[in-house]
C-alpha positions in Angstrom: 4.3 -0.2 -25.2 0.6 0.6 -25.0 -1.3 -1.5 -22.6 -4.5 -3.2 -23.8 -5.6 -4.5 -20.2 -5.1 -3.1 -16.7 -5.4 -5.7 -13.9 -6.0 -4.3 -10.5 -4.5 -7.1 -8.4 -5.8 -6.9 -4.6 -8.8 -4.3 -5.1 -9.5 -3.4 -1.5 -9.6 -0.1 -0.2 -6.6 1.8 -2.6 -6.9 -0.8 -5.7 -10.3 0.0 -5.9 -9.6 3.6 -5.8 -7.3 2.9 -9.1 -9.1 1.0 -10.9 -12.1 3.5 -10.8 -10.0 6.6 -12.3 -8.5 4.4 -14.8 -11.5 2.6 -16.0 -12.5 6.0 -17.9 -9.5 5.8 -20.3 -8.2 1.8 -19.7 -9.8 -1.9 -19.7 -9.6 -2.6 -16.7 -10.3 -5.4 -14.2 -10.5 -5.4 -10.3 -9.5 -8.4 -9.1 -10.6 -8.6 -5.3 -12.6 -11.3 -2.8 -16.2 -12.6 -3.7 -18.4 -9.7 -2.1 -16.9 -7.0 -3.7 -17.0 -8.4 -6.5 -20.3 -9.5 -6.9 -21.4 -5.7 -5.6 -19.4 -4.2 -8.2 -20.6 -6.3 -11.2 -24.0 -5.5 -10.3 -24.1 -2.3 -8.5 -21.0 -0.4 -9.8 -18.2 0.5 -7.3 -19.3 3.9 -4.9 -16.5 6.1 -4.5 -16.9 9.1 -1.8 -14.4 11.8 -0.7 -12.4 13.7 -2.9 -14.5 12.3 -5.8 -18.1 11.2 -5.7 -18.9 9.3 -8.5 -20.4 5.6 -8.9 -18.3 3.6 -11.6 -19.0 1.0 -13.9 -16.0 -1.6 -14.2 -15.4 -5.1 -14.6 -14.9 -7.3 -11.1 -13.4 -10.9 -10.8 -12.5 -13.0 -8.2 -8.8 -14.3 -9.7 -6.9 -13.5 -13.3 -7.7 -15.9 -15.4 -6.0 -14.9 -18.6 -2.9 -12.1 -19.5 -3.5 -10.9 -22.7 -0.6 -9.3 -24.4 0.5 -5.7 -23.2 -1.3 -6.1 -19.8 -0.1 -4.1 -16.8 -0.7 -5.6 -13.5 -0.9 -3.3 -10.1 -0.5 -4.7 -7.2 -2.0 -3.6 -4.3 -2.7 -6.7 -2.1 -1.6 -6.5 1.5 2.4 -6.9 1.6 2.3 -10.2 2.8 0.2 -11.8 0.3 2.0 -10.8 -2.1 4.1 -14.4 -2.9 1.0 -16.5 -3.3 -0.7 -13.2 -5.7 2.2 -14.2 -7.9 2.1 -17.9 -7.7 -0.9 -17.7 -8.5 -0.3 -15.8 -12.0 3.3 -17.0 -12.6 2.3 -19.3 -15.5 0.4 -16.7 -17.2 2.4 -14.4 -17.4 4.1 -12.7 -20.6 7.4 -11.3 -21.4 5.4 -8.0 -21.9 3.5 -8.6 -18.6 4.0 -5.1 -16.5 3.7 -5.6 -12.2 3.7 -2.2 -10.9 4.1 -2.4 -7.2 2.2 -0.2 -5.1 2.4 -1.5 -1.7 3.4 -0.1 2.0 6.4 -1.9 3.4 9.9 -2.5 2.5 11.0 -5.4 0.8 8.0 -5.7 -1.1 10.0 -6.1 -4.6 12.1 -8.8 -4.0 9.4 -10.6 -2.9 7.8 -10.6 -6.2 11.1 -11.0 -8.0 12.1 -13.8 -6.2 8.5 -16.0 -7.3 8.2 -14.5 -11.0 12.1 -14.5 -11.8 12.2 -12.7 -15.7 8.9 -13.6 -16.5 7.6 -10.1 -16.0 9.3 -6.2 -15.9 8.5 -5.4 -12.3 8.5 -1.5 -11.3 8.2 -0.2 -7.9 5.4 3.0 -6.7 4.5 4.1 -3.7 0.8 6.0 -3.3 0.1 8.9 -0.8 -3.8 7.9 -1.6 -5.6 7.5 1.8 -9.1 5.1 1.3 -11.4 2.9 3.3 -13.4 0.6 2.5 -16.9 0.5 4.1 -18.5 -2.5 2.8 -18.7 -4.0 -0.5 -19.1 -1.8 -3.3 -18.3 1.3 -1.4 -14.4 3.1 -0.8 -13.9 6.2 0.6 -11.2 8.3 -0.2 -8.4 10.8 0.0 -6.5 12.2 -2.9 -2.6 12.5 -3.0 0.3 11.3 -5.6 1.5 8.3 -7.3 5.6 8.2 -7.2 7.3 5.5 -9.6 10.7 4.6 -10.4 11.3 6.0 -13.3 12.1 4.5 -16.9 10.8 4.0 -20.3 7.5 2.0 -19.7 7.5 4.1 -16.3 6.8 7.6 -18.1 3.8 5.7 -20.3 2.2 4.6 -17.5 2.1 8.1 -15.9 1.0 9.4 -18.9 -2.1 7.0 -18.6 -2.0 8.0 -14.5 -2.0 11.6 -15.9 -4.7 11.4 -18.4 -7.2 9.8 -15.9 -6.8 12.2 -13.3 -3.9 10.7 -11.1 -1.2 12.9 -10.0 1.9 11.2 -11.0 5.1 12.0 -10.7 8.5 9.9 -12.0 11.6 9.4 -9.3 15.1 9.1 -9.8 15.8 7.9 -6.0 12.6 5.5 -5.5 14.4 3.8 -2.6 14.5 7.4 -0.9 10.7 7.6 -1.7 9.9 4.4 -0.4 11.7 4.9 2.8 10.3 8.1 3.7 6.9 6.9 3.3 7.9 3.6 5.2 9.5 6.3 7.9 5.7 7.4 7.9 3.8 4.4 8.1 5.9 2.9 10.9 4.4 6.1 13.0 0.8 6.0 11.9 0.1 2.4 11.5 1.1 1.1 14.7 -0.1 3.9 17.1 -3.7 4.4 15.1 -4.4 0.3 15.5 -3.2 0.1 19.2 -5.5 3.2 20.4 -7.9 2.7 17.2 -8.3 6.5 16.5 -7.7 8.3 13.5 -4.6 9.2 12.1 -4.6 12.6 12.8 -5.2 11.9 16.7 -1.7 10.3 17.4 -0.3 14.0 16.7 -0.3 14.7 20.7 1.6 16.4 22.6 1.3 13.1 25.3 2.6 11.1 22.2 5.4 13.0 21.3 8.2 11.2 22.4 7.0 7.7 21.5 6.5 9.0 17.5 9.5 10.8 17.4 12.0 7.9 19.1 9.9 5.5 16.1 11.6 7.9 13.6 14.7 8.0 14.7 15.1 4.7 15.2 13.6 3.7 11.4 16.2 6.9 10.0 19.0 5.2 12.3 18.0 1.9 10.4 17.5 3.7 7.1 20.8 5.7 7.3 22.9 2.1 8.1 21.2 1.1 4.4 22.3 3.7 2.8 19.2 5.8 2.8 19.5 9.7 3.0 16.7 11.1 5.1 15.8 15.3 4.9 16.4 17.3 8.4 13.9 18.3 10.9 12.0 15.2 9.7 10.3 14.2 13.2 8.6 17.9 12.7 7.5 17.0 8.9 5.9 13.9 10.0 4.0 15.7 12.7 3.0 18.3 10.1 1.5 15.7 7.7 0.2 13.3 10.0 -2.0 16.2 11.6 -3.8 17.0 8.5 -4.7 13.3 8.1 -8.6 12.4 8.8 -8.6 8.8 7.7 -8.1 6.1 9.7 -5.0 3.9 8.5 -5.0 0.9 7.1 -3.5 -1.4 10.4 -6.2 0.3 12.2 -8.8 -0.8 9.6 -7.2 -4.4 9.7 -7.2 -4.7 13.3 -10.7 -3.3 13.7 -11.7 -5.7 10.6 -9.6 -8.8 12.8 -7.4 -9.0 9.4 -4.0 -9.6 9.4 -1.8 -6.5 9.4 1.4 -5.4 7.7 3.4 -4.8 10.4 5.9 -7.2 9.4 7.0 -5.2 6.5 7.0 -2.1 8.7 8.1 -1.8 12.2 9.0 -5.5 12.0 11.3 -4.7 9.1 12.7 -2.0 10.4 13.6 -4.3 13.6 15.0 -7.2 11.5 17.1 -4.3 9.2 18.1 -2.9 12.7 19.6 -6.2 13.8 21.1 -6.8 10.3 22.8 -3.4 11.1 23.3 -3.6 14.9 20.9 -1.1 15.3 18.6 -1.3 18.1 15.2 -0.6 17.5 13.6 -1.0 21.0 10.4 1.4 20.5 9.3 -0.1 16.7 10.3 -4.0 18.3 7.4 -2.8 21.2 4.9 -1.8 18.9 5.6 -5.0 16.4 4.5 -7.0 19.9 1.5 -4.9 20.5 0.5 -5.5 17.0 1.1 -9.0 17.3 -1.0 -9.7 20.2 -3.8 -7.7 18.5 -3.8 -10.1 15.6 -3.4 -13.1 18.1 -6.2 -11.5 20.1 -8.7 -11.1 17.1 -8.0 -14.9 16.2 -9.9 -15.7 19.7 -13.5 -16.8 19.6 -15.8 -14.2 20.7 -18.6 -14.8 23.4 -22.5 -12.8 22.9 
């Protein structure tokens, strides 16, 4: 199958990122809210970091059309991802493509469950770091695309490939998605509470809180049937430390958005009970997160 149309559904921070790399080989469209929109469309989208480059694309605010041999990556927040695909159910094709590429766990059978067989559905994960400054303009940090791999899954990392995104195919994508997962429960939570950088939570004063939230999530993991490498507290440490962006539930909370923590830390938690695992450090941090969104949601005084 060669696609003729790439939809970039959710074009934040990451989507954004996509879109801009593919654009120079692909059709594509970044589907994302009204002010980014409107700045790309007339402006071009401003990406910094890794690559500088200003790109020309098409912007919309919704899909309003699936033409034959479209793929579809998703990269709204986790928990908008039901109403993304209610939204685009009845336009959907048997040829329709949703590549996943979301943080969180349980992200899949969230879109299988709305779309049914309407759609071939493949999961990704991205180590991409971005931010988004304001409309128009994303920041970002370069890294890999990881997909499950089958047929349809080795063309599109040939189109990954041949626009300058590292891709690579897996034959354990639940392993993948854990270990990131693993990752994200550590960064996420601790950036947004202390609103630092990711890089800063690698302390030696914050030792014992990251390392009991990876045990706990490879405790969780290992009761699902997940296989985790050794000496994987020190790994984290290792590739937290040479992360300089701030992470996405810290951009949320600072932004007063909703976060992801429910298909994180809350996840793991819910898995954990599933299991009868407890999960005391990740169910502390899902709270903390929790009152931050609850906090944010309170009118502010001058």
């Amino acid at each position: 199958m060669n696609f003729d149309r790439i939809l970039i559904l959710g074009a934040g921070a990451i989507g954004s990122v996509y879109g801009a790399f593919l654009s120079g080989n692909c059709g594509v469209t970044l589907i994302g809210n009204k002010a980014h929109v409107e700045a790309v469309n007339s402006k071009g989208l401003s990406i910094s970091g890794d690559v500088h480059g200003t790109f020309h694309l098409k912007a919309d605010t919704e899909i309003r059309e699936i033409p034959e041999k479209t793929l579809i990556i998703l990269t709204t927040k986790a928990h908008d991802s039901a109403i993304a695909m209610e939204r685009i159910n009845r336009l959907l094709k048997k040829d329709t493509v949703i590549l996943i590429l979301q943080n969180g766990l349980g992200n899949e059978e969230i879109v299988r469950h709305v779309i049914g067989s309407k759609a071939r559905v493949l999961r990704g994960i991205t180590t991409m770091a971005a931010e988004f400054f304001k409309p128009g303009e994303v920041r970002f940090w370069n890294g890999e695309t990881i997909i499950e791999r089958d047929a349809v899954a080795e063309e599109i990392a040939g189109i990954f490939e041949a626009s300058m995104l590292r891709t690579r195919l897996s034959d354990d994508i639940d392993s993948e998605i854990w270990s990131k997962a693993v990752v994200n429960c550590v960064i996420n939570p601790l950036t947004a509470v202390f609103r630092v950088r990711n890089r800063e939570i690698v302390a030696d004063s914050l030792a014992t809180v990251r390392h009991q939230l990876v045990r706990e999530c490879v405790a969780v993991g290992k009761a699902e049937g997940i296989t985790f490498p050794k000496d994987l507290e020190k790994e984290i440490d290792m590739e937290i430390s040479n992360y300089t962006n701030f992470s996405s539930m810290c951009q949320d909370i600072m932004k007063g958005k909703r976060t992801e923590i429910d298909f994180l830390n809350g996840k793991i938690v819910e898995l954990g009970r599933r299991n009868h695992v407890p999960t005391p450090v990740n169910e502390t941090f899902v709270c903390f997160i929790k009152f931050l969104e609850e906090k944010n949601e309170l009118p502010r005084e001058d």
